[in-house]
C-alpha positions in Angstrom: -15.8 -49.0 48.3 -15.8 -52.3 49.2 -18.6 -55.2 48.3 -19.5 -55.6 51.9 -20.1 -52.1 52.7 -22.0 -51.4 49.1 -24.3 -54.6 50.5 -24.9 -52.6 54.0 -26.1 -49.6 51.9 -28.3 -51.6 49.7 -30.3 -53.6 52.9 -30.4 -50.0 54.6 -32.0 -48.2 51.7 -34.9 -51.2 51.5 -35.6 -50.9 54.9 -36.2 -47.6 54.7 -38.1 -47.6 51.7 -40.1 -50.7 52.9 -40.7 -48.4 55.9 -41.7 -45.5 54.0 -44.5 -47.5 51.9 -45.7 -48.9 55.4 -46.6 -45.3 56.7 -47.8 -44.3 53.1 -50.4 -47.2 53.4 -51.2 -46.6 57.2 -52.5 -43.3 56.4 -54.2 -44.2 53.3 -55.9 -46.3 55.4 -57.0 -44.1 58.3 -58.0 -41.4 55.7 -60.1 -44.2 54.2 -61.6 -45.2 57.6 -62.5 -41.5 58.3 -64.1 -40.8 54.7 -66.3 -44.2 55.7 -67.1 -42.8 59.0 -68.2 -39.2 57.7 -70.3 -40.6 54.9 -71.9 -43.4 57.1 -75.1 -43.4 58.3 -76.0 -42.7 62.3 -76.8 -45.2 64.5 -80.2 -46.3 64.9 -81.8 -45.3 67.9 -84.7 -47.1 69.7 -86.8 -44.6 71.5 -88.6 -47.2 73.4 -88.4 -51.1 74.5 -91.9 -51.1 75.2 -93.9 -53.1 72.6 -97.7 -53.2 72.4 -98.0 -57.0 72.6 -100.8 -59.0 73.9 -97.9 -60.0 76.7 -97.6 -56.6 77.8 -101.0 -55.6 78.0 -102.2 -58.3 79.8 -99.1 -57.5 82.6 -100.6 -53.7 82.9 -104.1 -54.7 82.9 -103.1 -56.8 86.2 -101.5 -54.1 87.8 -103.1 -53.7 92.0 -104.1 -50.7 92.6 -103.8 -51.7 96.4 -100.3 -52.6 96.0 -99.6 -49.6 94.1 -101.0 -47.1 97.1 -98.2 -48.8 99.1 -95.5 -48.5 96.5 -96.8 -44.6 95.9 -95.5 -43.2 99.1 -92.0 -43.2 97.0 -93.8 -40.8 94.7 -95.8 -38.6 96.6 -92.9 -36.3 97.6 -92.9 -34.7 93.9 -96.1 -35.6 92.6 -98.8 -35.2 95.6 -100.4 -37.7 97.9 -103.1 -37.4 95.8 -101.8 -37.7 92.5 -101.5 -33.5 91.8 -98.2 -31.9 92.2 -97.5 -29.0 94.5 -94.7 -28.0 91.9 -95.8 -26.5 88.5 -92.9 -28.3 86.5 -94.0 -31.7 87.8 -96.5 -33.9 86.2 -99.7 -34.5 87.6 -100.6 -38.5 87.9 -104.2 -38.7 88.9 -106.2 -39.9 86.7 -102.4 -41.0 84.2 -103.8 -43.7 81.8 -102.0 -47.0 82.6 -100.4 -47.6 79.7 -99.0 -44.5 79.4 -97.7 -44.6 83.1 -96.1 -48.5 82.3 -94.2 -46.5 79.6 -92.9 -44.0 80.9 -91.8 -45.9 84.0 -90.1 -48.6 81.4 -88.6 -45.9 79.2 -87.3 -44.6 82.5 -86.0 -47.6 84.0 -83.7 -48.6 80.7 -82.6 -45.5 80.1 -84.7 -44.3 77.0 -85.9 -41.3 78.8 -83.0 -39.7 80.6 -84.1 -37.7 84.4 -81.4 -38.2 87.2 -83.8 -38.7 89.2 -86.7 -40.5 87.6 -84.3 -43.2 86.2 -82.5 -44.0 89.6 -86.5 -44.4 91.4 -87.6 -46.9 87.8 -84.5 -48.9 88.4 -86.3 -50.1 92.0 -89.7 -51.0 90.6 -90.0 -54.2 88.8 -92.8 -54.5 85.5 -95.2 -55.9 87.9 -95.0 -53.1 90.5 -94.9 -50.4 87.9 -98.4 -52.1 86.7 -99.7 -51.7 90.5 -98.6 -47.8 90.5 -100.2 -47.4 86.9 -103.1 -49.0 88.5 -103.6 -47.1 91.8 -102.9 -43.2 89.9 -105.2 -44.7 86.9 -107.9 -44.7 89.5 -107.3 -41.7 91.8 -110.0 -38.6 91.0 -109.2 -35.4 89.0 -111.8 -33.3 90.5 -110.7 -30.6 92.8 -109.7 -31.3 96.6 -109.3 -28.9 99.1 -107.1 -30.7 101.2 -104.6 -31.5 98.7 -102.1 -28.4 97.4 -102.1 -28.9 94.1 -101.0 -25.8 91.7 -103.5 -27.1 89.5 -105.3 -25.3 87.6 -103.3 -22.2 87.4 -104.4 -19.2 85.6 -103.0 -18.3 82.3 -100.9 -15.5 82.0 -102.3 -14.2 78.6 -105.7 -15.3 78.0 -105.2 -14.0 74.1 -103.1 -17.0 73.5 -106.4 -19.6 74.2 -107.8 -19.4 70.4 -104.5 -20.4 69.6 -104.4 -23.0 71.7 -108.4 -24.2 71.0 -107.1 -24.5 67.3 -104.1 -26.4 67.6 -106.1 -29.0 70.2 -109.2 -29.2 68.4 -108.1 -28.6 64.8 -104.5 -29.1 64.3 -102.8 -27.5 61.4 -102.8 -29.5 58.8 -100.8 -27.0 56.1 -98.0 -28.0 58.2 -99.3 -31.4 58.8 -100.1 -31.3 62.7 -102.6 -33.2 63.9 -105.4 -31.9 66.6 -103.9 -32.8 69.9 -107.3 -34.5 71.0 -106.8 -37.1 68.7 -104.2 -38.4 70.1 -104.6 -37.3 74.1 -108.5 -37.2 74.0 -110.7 -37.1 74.0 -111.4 -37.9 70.7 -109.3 -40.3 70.5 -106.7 -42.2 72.6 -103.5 -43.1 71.3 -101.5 -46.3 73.3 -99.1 -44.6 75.5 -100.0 -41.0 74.8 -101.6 -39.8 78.1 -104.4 -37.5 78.7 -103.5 -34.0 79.2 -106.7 -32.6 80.6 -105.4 -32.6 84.1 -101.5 -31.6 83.3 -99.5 -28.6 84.9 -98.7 -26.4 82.2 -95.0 -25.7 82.9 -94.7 -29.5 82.9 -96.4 -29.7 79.4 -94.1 -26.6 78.1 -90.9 -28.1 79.2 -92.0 -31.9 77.7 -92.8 -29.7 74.4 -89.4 -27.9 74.6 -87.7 -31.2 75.0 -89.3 -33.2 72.3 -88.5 -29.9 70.3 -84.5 -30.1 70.9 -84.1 -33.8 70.8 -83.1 -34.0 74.6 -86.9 -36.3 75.1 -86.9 -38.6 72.0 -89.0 -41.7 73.7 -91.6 -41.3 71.3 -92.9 -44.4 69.2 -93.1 -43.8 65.6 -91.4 -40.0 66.3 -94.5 -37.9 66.8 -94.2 -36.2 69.2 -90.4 -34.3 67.9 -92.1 -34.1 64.4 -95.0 -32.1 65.7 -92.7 -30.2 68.7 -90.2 -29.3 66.4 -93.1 -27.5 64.0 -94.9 -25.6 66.4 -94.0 -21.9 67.5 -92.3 -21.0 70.8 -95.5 -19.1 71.3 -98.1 -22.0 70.5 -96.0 -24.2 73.0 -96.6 -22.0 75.9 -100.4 -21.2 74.8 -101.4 -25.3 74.1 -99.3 -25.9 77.7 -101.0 -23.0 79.0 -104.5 -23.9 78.1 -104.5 -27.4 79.1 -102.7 -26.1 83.2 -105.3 -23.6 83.6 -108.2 -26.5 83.3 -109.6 -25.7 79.9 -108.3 -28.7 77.8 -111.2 -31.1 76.5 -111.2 -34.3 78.6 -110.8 -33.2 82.4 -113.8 -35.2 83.8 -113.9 -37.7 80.6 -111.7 -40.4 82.1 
């Protein structure tokens, strides 16, 4: 064999080698980058932009309530001309406190409470004009009308579940560290951005419960809502939901 071609063997075998230890350290390194990625922690996620500065409440409190009849026709499809929903799973907004309606509209608009629908209408309405709307439903009555077709109050369908709701809105459980409901939506008490629920439909209320439950609604400051959701029964869902849609929740004519 001559020099030359004993050379041409030697050059091919380091290639290949030198190829070899290339791949060996490619997929060292991809099985490093996917041990990183299983043992890293999840992203955080913001439930909410809205921050309870002194900023933002001053731009609710100047919400018109004028303005915000005219912007309302855009809403009255769903939710009633007079702020009470002909459709059971729709909310109710008469009487909505304003800085609960603010939030929901911004937690709508950027995308931190998902609807196909709601998000698309929050998009169109600025901070200001949200303030108006917030305004104009903050001030509309809860007492019956007989003009309007609202579904609420609507009966419920096994009055045996109402002690269970009465102690789960009055009491809480606090072996399983619940708080009472009224201490939050009233009206004990009155939590920023948690809105009264002595007006609510109760098929609204049961689905909002359902979603904080299974993570699909997680626009909740602080995470309470999912934390207390995700402890209570499928059962004491639909009776608290239940109780507050057929007019008995504390609160109706407190606001």
């Amino acid at each position: 064999m001559s020099h030359a071609s004993q050379a041409a063997r030697v050059r091919t075998g380091v290639r290949l080698l030198g190829t070899l230890l290339l791949l060996l350290a490619t997929t060292l390194l991809l099985s490093d980058s996917s041990a990183l990625k299983e043992n890293a922690e999840p992203p955080v996620r913001i439930p909410s932009n809205v921050a309870w500065t002194g900023e933002t409440l001053a731009t609710i409190s100047k919400g018109d309530a004028f303005r915000g009849l005219l912007l309302a026709r855009r809403c009255n499809h769903c939710h009633g001309e007079e702020g009470f929903s002909a459709v059971p799973g729709f909310p109710n907004l008469a009487g909505e406190d304003r800085l609960s309606f603010w939030k929901q509209m911004q937690d709508f608009r950027f995308g931190k409470r998902t609807s196909p629908v709601m998000q698309g209408i929050a998009e169109g309405f600025s901070a200001r004009a949200a303030a108006d709307l917030a305004a104009y439903f903050a001030m509309l009555p809860t007492a019956s009308d007989a003009q309007d077709n609202r579904v609420f109050p609507h009966a419920m369908t096994d009055p045996s579940r109402a002690s269970m709701a009465i102690r789960l809105i009055v009491f809480g459980d606090g072996q399983r560290g619940i708080p009472p409901c009224q201490s939050c939506h009233g009206p004990v008490s009155y939590v920023k951005g948690a809105p009264p629920l002595g007006a609510q439909n109760g098929e609204y209320l049961e689905q909002q419960l359902e979603h904080f439950s299974n993570g699909n609604r997680a626009n909740d400051i602080n995470v309470r809502m999912r934390s207390i959701a995700r402890q209570l029964t499928a059962e004491e869902k639909t009776a608290v939901s239940e109780y507050y849609g057929a007019g008995l929740g504390p609160g109706v004519t407190s606001r």
